[in-house]
Structures are given as structure tokens and as C-alpha cells.
C-alpha positions, 0 to 999 in steps of 0.5 A, a space after each residue: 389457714 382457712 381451716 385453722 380460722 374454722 376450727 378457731 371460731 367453732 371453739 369460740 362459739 363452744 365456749 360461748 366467746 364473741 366473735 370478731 369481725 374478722 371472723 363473720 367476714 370469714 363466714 362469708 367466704 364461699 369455701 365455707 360450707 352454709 351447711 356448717 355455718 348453719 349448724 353452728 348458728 342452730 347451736 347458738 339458737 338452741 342455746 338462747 332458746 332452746 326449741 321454740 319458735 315465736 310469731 305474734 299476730 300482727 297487721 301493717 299500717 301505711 298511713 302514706 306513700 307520698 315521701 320525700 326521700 325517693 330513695 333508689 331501693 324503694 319501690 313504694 314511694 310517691 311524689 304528691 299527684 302521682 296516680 297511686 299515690 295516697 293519704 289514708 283519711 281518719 276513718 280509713 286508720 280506723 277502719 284498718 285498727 278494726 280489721 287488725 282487731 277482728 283479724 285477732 291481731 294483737 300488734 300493728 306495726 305502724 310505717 309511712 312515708 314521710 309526707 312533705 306536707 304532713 306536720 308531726 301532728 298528723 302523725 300523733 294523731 293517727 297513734 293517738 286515734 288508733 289507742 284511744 279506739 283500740 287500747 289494747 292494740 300495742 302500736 309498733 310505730 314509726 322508724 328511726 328514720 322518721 322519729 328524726 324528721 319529725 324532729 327536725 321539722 318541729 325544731 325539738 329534738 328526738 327524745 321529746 318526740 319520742 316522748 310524745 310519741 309513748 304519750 300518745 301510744 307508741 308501745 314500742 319501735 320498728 327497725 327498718 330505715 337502717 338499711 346498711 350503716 356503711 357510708 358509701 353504701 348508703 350514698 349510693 342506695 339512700 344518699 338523702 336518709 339519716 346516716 346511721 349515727 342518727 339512727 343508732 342514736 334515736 334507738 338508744 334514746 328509746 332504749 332510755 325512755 323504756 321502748 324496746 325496739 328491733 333492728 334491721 339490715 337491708 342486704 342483696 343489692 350493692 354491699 358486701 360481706 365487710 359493709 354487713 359485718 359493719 353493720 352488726 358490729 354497730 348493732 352488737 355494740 348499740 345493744 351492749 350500750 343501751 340493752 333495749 334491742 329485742 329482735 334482729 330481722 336480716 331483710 332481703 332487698 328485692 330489686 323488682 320496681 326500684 331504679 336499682 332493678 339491675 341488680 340480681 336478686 339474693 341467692 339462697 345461699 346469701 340469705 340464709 348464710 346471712 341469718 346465720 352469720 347474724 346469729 353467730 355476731 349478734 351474741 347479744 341480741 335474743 332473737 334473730 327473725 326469719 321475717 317470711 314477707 321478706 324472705 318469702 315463706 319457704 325460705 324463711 322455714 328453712 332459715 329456723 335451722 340456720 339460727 332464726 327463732 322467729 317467724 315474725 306474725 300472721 300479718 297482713 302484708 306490708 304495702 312496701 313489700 308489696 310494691 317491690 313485688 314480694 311474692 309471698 302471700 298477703 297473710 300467713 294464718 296461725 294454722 300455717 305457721 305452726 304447721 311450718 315450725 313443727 315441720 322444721 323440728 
């Protein structure tokens, strides 16, 4: 039976036809091979893009740590008054733009956390300060996550706090708070984030109002193979709806630091069957990104003969993956990454 099953999604794939759930829970499977499994996603890398790989330069921005969802994944936020948490003045966002500029970054992606005592416009500003200092700088700002609390907090809705938003600068959207879409997981991991119906719905208004934006799956901690499947499935079906999604970015949950920190960290073998399973479902989806502050930098490498065709950016390091003890290097000079994509073929 199982070989059946293989033979039927290697014809499938083949012929260019869309896999089902049923199939990338099969994937999953341990006597499934990651080797034919990564073969199969190189086949479909190679298709959409033939033997390029892509990075950008690009820094991270946190404007806050202080955030009001204390969610059990996250090793970075803080309550007001905790010793380290932090509030970036004006002139330290400046300073952070200038040192993207003089570090030839042509990007800064833009998260916070979400302060209780910050109103929307404390955010706008930090955009529209940054582009009227730094125009040609594109601003990837702000998650779905926060994009639906700025608007509830305003009592307006999310395309005018999109609109103000692109007013302002934002060129294009993050995908992290997506985490996993799956209910019951989400209430055990984030049970005070917006569901995943508010999420898809902030991207799609986005896509609408000419934004393009990436996506996420936060995996390795409570879900299992259906509950990512789930995920994609949601994911694919956004994308054949609204078209806007740019790049799908597979993120490895490091339990270091949060109060899950029992739980064992992802084997080698779920992250890269992982990328790989999401190159084979997402058909729809041009890019799939080996994001090597995630996975770290070896890792992410090998990831590019498993479907990936991204290597995110020479950026300097998130605090957030820094806080979960991430141990990859802060930043990943152009040099290095394109020494490890011609040593990946």
C-alpha cells in the first residue's frame, strides 16, 4: 500500500498535479525516505526556478519587547518594568535605518511586540520616520498579528489600517504570528493571538490593496504532521484566492527559554522533510525560503536540495531568535551565502 501511495504521488508530481492532504500526511510518514521525498521537492524547485537561489540584504527592526500576548512560544516578550525589557526611542530607529543603509541593506523587516500603552500612531510613526529618512529603504512592516490589533485598538478595521499603513511606507508584510492554524494547537501555544481566520484575512485585504506578503509555519513543538498539513492546505487555498503570497518560510520552533522549553528540539529529519513537504503542497507558492536564522546556516544549505530556493538575506539577526537562543551567527555576509549556494550546486 504504501508503495502504491508513493508511486501515485510521484506521478502526480510528474505530471505537474496537486497533491492532497492525504498525500503530504503520507509524506510525513517515517518509512518514507527524506532522501526520495527531497528528490522529489528538488524536481519541483528546479521547475519553478530553475538553479537559482535568492537572498536580499536586509536588517531587523524590534521596535518593543514589551507585549501583551506573553505567549508560551515566545522567549523574547516582556511585561513593562521587567529589567530587559525596552522601548526604542526615535532616534535609536534611526540610528537602526542608518546602520541597515551603511551595512547596504536594502530591506528592513519591521516586528515589535505589541505594547499596551503604545497607540497605533506610535507605530506609524516609526514607518513613517524611517521612509522619510531612508526612502529608498523598503519597509516589510508589521505581522498580521499586529496589523488586527492596531485595529482593534483604533475601533477601525483592517484595510484602513492597512491603508494607513502603505501611506506611510510599508512596502510589503512579514508572515510570522501565523504560527499553526490548527485550533487546539494554537490554544495550547498562543490561546491569546488571533485565530488563523484573522490572519488569512489580514494577507488577503493585503493582497487586495496591492501588498505582497510571505507566510509561515511555526513547527517542532506540540503539532503533528495533520495539524502542518492543515496548515498548508489553508495556505495553498489563500494563495489560489487572493495571488499575493510571495515566499512560504517553514520556521523551527526553538524551545530554549520559553515555558515550553520541555519539549525536544526538531530533528534534522523533520526540518528538512518539512521544507520539502512544503514545496511538494504549496504548488501555488513561487518560493519556498531556508530562512538560515531559523534553521541555522548548515541546515538551511542543505535545505536548497530539498525544495528550498531561498536563503532569506545577509541580515543582522532578529532579537526574538536571539532570545530563544538561536545559535546561528548575527549576520551572514553576501560573500558567505554565495559561497554556500555554489557549494550546494
Amino acid at each position: 500500500m504504501a508503495d502504491a501511495q508513493w508511486s501515485e504521488i510521484r506521478e502526480k508530481v510528474a505530471a505537474g498535479e496537486r497533491l492532497s492532504a492525504a498525500d503530504g500526511v503520507f509524506l510525513y510518514r517515517p518509512d518514507v525516505d527524506l532522501h526520495d521525498v527531497g528528490g522529489l521537492a528538488d524536481q519541483v524547485r528546479q521547475r519553478k526556478n530553475g538553479n537559482r537561489v535568492f537572498y536580499n540584504r536586509n536588517a531587523h527592526l524590534n521596535p518593543t519587547n514589551i507585549c501583551v500576548y506573553e505567549c508560551d512560544l515566545c522567549a523574547y516578550n516582556r511585561k513593562p518594568g521587567e529589567p530587559d525589557a525596552y522601548v526604542m526611542t526615535p532616534d535609536e530607529v534611526l540610528q537602526a535605518g542608518q546602520e541597515a543603509i551603511d551595512a547596504g541593506c536594502t530591506e528592513l523587516h519591521i516586528v515589535s511586540g505589541i505594547h499596551p500603552d503604545k497607540a497605533f500612531e506610535w507605530y506609524l510613526d516609526v514607518v513613517r520616520s524611517l521612509h522619510a529618512v531612508f526612502p529608498r529603504l523598503h519597509l516589510k512592516a508589521f505581522t498580521a498579528v499586529e496589523i488586527a490589533w492596531f485595529a482593534q485598538s483604533t475601533k477601525r478595521n483592517n484595510r484602513m489600517t492597512l491603508e494607513d499603513l502603505i501611506r506611510v511606507g510599508v512596502g510589503s508584510l512579514p508572515g510570522g504570528g501565523a504560527e499553526i492554524f490548527a485550533p487546539e494547537i494554537r490554544a495550547q501555544i498562543c490561546p491569546r493571538k488571533p485565530d488563523a481566520r484573522t490572519w488569512l484575512g489580514v494577507h488577503r485585504i493585503a493582497h487586495q490593496l496591492g501588498l505582497r506578503t510571505n507566510a509561515t509555519m511555526l513547527f517542532g513543538h506540540v503539532e503533528q504532521a495533520e495539524h502542518r498539513i492543515d496548515h498548508l492546505m489553508e495556505l495553498r487555498r489563500q494563495q489560489d484566492a487572493s495571488g499575493g503570497f510571495q515566499t512560504f518560510v517553514p520556521l523551527v520552533f526553538h524551545p530554549q527559554n520559553t515555558k515550553l522549553a520541555h519539549i525536544e528540539p526538531a530533528s534534522t529529519d523533520l526540518i528538512l522533510r518539512t521544507v520539502a513537504i512544503s514545496r511538494l503542497m504549496l504548488d501555488n507558492f513561487d518560493h519556498i525560503k531556508a530562512s538560515w536564522g531559523s534553521l541555522g546556516v548548515d541546515l538551511a544549505q542543505a535545505a536548497l536540495a530539498c525544495g528550498a530556493d531561498d536563503l532569506d538575506g545577509a541580515v543582522r539577526q532578529e532579537k526574538p531568535g536571539r532570545a530563544a537562543g538561536i545559535r546561528a551567527a548575527a549576520v551572514l555576509t553576501d560573500l558567505e551565502i554565495r559561497r554556500r549556494i555554489l557549494e550546494a550546486g
